[in-house]
C-alpha positions as CSV (number, residue, x, y, z in Angstrom):
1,X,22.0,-26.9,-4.6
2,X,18.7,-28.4,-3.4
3,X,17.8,-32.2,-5.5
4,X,15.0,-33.1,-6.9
5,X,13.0,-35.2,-4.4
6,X,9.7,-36.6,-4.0
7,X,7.6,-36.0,-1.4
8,X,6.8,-38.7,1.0
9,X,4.7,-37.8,4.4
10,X,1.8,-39.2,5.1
11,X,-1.4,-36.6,5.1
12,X,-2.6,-34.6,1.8
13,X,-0.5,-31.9,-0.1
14,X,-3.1,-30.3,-2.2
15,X,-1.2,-28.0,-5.4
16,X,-3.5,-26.2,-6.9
17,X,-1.8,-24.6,-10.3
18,X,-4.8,-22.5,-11.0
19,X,-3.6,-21.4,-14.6
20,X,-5.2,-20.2,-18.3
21,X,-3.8,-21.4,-21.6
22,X,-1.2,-19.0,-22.9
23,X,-2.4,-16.2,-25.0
24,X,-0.2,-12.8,-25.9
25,X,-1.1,-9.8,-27.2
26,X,-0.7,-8.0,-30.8
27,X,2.2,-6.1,-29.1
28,X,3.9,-8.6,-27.3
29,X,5.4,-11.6,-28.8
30,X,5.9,-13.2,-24.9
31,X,4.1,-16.6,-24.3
32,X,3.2,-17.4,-21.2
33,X,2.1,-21.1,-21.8
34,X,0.4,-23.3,-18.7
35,X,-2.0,-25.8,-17.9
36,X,-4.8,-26.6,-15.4
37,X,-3.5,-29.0,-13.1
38,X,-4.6,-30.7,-9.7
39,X,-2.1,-33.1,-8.0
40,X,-3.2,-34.6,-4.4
41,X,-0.4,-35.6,-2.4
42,X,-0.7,-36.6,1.2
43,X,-0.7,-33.6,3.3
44,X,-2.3,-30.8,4.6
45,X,-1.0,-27.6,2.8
46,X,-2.2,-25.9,-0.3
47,X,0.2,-24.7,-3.1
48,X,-1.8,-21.9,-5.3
49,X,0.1,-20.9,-8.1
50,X,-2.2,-17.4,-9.6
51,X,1.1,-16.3,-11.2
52,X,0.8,-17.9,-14.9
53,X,-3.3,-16.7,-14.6
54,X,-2.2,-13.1,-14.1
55,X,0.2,-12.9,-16.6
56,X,-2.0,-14.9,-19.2
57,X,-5.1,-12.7,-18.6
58,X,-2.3,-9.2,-18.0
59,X,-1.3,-10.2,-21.3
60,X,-4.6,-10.9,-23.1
61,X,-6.8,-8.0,-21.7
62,X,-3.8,-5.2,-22.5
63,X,-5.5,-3.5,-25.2
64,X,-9.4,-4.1,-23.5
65,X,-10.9,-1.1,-22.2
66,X,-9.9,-0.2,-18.9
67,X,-13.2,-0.3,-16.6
68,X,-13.7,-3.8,-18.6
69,X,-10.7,-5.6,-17.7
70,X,-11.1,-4.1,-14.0
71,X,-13.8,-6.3,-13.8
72,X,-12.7,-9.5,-15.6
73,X,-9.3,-8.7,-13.1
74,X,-11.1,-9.0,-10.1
75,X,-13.6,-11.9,-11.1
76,X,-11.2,-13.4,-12.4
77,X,-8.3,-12.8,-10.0
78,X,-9.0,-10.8,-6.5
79,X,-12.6,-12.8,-5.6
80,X,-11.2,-16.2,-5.7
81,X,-8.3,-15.3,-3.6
82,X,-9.6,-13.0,-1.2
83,X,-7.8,-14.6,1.9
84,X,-4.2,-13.4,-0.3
85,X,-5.2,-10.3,-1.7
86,X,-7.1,-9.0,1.5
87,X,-3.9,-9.8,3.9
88,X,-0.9,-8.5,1.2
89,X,-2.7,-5.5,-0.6
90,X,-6.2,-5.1,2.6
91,X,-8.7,-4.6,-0.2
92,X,-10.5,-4.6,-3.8
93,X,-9.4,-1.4,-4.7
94,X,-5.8,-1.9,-3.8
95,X,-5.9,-4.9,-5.8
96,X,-7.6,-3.1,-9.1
97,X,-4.0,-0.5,-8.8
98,X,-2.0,-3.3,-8.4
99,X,-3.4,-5.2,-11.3
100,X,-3.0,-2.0,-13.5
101,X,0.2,-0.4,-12.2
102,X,2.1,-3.5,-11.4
103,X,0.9,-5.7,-13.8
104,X,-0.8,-4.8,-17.2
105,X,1.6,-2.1,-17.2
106,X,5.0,-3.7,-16.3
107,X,3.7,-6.8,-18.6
108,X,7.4,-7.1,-20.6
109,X,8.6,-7.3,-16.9
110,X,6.7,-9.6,-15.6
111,X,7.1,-11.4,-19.0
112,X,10.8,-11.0,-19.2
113,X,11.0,-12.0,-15.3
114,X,8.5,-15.3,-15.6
115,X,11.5,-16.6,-17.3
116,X,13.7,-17.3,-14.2
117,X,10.8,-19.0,-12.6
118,X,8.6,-21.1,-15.0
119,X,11.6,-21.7,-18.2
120,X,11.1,-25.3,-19.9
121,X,14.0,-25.8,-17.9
122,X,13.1,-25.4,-14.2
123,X,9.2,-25.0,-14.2
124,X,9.3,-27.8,-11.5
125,X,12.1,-26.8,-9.9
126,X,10.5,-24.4,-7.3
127,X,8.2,-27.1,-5.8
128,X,10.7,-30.0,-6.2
129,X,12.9,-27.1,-3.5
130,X,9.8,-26.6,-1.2
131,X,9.3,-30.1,-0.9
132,X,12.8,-30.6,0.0
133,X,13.0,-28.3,2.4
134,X,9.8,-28.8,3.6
135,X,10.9,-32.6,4.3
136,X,14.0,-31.4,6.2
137,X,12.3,-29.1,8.4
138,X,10.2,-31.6,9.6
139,X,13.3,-33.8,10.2
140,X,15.3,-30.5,11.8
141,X,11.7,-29.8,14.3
142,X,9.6,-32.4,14.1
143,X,7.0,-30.5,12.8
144,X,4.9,-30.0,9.6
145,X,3.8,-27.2,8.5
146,X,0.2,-26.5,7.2
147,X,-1.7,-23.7,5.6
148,X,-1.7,-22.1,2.1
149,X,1.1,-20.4,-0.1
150,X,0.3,-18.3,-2.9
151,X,2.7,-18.2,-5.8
152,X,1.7,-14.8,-7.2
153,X,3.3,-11.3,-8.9
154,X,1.9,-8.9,-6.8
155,X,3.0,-4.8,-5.6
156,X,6.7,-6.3,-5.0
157,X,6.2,-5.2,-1.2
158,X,8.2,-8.1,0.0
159,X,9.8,-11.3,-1.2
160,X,7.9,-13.7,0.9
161,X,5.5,-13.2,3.8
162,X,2.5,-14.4,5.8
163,X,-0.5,-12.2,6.1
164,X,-1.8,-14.4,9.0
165,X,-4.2,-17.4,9.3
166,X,-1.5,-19.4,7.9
167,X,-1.3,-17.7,5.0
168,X,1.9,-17.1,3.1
169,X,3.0,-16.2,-0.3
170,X,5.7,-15.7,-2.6
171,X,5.4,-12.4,-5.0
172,X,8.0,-13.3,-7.9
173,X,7.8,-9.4,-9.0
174,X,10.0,-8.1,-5.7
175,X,13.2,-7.1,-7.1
176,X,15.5,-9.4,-4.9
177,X,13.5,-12.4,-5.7
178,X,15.6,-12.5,-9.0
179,X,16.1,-16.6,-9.6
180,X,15.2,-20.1,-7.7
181,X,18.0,-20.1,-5.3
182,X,17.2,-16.5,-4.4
183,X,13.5,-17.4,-3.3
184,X,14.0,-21.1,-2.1
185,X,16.8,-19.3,0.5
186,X,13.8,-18.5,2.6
187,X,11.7,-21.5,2.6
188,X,13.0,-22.4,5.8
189,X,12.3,-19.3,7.5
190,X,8.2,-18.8,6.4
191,X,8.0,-22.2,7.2
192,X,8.9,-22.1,10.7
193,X,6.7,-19.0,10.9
194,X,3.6,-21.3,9.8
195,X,4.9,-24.3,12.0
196,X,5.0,-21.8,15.1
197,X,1.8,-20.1,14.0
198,X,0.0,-23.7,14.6
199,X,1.6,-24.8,17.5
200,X,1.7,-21.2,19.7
201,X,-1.6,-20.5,22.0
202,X,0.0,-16.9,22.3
203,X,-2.2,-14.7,20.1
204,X,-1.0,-11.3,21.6
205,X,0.4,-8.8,18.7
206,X,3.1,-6.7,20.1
207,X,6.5,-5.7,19.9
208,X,7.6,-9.0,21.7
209,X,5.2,-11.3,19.6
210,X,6.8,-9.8,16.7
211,X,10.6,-9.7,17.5
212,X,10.3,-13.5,18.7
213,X,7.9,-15.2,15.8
214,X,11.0,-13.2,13.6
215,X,14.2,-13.9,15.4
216,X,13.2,-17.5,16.3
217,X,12.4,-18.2,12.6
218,X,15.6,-16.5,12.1
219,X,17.6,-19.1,14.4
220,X,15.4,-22.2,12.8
221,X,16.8,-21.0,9.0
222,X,20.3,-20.9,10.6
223,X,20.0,-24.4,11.8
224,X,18.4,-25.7,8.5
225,X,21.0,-24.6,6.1
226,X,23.9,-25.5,8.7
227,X,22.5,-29.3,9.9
228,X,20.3,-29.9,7.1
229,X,21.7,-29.0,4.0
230,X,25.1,-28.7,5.7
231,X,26.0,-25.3,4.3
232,X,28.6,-25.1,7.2
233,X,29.5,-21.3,6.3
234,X,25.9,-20.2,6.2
235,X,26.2,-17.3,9.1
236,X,23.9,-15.6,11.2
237,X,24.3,-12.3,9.2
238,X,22.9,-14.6,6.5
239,X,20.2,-15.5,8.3
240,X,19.5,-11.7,9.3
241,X,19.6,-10.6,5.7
242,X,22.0,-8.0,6.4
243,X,26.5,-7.6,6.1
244,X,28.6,-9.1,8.6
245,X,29.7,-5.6,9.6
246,X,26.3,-4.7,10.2
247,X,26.1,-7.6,12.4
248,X,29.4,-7.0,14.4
249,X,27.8,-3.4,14.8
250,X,24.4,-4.5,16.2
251,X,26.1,-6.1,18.5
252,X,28.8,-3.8,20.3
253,X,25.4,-1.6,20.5
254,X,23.6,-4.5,22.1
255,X,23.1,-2.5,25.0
256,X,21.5,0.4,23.0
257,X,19.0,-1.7,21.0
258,X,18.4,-3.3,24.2
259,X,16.9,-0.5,25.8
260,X,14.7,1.0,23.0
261,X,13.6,-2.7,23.0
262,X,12.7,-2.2,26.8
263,X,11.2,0.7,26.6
264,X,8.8,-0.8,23.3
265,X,8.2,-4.5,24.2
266,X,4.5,-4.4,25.1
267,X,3.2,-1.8,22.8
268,X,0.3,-2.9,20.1
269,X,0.9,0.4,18.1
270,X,1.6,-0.8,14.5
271,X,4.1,2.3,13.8
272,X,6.1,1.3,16.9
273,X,5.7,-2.3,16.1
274,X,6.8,-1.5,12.3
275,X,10.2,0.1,13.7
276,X,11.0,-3.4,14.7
277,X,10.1,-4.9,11.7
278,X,10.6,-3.1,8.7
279,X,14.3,-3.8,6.7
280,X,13.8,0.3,5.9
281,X,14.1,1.5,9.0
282,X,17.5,1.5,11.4
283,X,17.8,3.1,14.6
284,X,21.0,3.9,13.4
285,X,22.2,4.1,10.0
286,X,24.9,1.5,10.5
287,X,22.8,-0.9,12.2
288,X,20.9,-3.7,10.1
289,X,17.1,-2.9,9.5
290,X,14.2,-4.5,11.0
291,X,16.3,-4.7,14.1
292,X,13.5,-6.7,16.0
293,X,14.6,-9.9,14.2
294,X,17.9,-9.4,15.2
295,X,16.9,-8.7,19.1
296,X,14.2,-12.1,19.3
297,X,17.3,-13.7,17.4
298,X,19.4,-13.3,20.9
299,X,16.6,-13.9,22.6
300,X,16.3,-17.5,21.4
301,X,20.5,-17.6,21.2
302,X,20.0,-17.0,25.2
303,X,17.5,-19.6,25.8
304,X,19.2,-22.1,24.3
305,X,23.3,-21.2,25.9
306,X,21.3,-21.4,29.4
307,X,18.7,-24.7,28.5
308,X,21.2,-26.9,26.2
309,X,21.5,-27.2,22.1
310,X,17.8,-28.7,21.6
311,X,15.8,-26.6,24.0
312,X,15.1,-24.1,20.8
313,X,12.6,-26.9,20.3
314,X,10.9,-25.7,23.6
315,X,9.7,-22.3,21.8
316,X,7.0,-23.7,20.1
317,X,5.3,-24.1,23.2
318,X,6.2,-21.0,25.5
319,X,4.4,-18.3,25.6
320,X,6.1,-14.6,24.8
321,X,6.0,-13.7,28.0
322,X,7.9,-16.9,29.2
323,X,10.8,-16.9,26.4
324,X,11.3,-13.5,27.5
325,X,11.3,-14.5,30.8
326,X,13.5,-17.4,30.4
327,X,16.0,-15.8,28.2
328,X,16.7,-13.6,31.1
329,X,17.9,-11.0,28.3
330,X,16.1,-8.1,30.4
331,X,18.2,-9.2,33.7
C-alpha cells in the first residue's frame, strides 16, 4: 500500500483541480460535490483534474436540449483542453460523441464509478500515490519527470496513456481502472515514458521507437515496485500486463516474435506499428498482446546482462538505433 507523503523537490508542481460546484439533476439523486482549487508546489508538472467538471456539467445539462449542451460541452470542456482532447479522441467532433455517448448518457456510471476515485474517504489519495511514486522514481533514475496529466472520464480507450508532447492522462471510465491501486499500478510506467520523452533526442516513430519507449518503461516499472516499494514478488508478467503462461509462451517462441520483429522494425506504417502495440492483437492466440512491449522489454533485459545492473540508466541517452545495436538481440 503506497503512504501518504508530501512532496518535497525543489522546482514548481502546479495542480490545477479545474472543477464546478456540485449540481444533479431531477433524475438523479448523485452529487458530485468539488471545489476550485490551485495549489503551487515546487515543480515543473501540471496535474488537471476535468473529471469532477464533466460530471458536474454531464449531470446538470442532462435534460438541456441537445445542440445546446453540445456547445456549453465544448466551451466548457474540449476548447480549454485542446492539447488532451486533440491527442486521445484527434478532434471536436469526436469529442461532442464522446461527451454524449460516454458521458451524458452513461451519467449513473460515471456517477456510480466517481465513487472509487473521489469518496470523502480517499479524494486525496490518488495524488498523495503520484507524489509517492513520483518521488521514488526520481530516487530509482535520477530523473523528474515533467509535462501535464489529465485526470479525465473520457471513451475508456485505454487506462492511462500519453498522446505526445508530454502529455499523459488518466481516463477513470476504462473498465480495468476499477479503484486506486488499480490506477496508481501504472504510475511508474507513464512516468518513465515522460522522463525518457525529455531526455531522448531520438524523434523517429517506428516500430523500434515504439517497442523500446514500451519495453523500457516496462523494465523501469519492474524495478520500481521491486527496489522501491520492495514488492519482491512483483514479476515481469506483471509488468507486461499479461499471465505468467502467456509469458513462458512468448518466450519458447522468442525466435518467432523475433523475426516478424526483423522483418517490421523500421516501418512508420501506423497499422504495422499498431500490431506491436495494441493489447488486442496477438500474433498468436496464446501469446500476450501488444507483443512489442514484450520484445523492447528483452531488448533492455540484453543491454543490461551484457553492460552490468545500472547500465538500464544508459537508455535515456541512446539513440534506437544504438540500443538495438548494443543489445545485440538481432545477432
Amino acid at each position: 500500500m503506497i503512504s501518504q507523503i508530501k512532496p518535497c523537490f525543489k522546482t514548481s508542481l502546479l495542480i490545477l483541480v479545474l472543477a464546478v460546484l456540485g449540481c444533479t439533476s431531477t433524475t438523479n439523486t448523485s452529487k458530485i460535490n468539488s471545489v476550485s482549487e490551485t495549489n503551487t508546489f515546487e515543480d515543473d508538472l501540471q496535474i488537471i483534474d476535468i473529471s469532477q467538471k464533466q460530471l458536474a456539467l454531464y449531470n446538470k445539462h442532462l435534460k438541456t436540449d441537445s445542440v445546446k449542451r453540445t456547445m456549453i460541452f465544448r466551451d466548457s470542456l474540449y476548447s480549454p483542453y485542446q492539447d488532451i482532447w486533440n491527442g486521445y479522441v484527434k478532434n471536436m467532433e469526436t469529442f461532442d460523441l464522446v461527451a454524449e455517448y460516454y458521458g451524458v448518457r452513461k451519467i449513473d456510471e460515471l456517477n456510480e464509478k466517481n465513487k472509487l476515485f473521489y469518496s470523502n474517504n480517499n479524494k486525496e489519495a490518488l495524488l498523495d500515490a503520484f507524489y509517492e511514486v513520483r518521488e521514488g522514481m526520481i530516487k530509482l533514475t535520477g530523473h523528474s519527470s515533467k509535462g501535464k496529466w489529465y485526470l479525465l472520464y473520457g471513451p475508456s480507450l485505454a487506462n492511462l496513456g500519453g498522446v505526445g508532447e508530454g502529455v499523459m492522462f488518466i481516463d477513470f471510465a476504462f473498465p480495468e481502472n476499477k479503484d486506486l491501486k488499480s490506477v496508481i499500478d501504472w504510475f511508474p510506467h507513464e512516468l518513465n515514458h515522460q522522463i525518457y520523452a525529455n531526455l531522448s533526442n531520438d524523434s523517429v516513430h517506428n516500430v523500434l521507437a515504439r517497442c523500446i519507449d514500451e519495453g523500457f518503461a516496462v523494465y523501469v516499472n519492474k524495478l520500481y515496485w521491486n527496489n522501491i516499494a520492495g514488492i519482491d514478488n512483483y514479476t515481469v508478467a506483471n509488468s507486461l500486463n499479461c499471465s505468467e503462461q502467456q509469458l513462458v509462451a512468448a518466450e519458447q517462441d522468442w525466435e518467432f516474435i523475433l523475426s516478424f520483429f526483423k522483418e517490421h522494425y523500421l516501418s512508420e506504417d501506423r497499422a504495422i506499428i499498431d500490431k506491436f502495440g495494441l493489447s488486442n492483437v496477438k500474433l498468436k492466440e496464446h501469446l500476450p498482446g501488444a507483443i512489442g512491449y514484450f520484445i523492447g522489454y528483452k531488448m533492455v533485459e540484453q543491454y543490461v546482462k551484457l553492460n552490468g545492473n545500472d547500465s538500464w540508466k544508459d537508455i535515456y541517452n541512446l539513440s534506437f538505433e544504438e540500443l538495438l545495436d548494443k543489445s545485440k538481440i538481432l545477432m
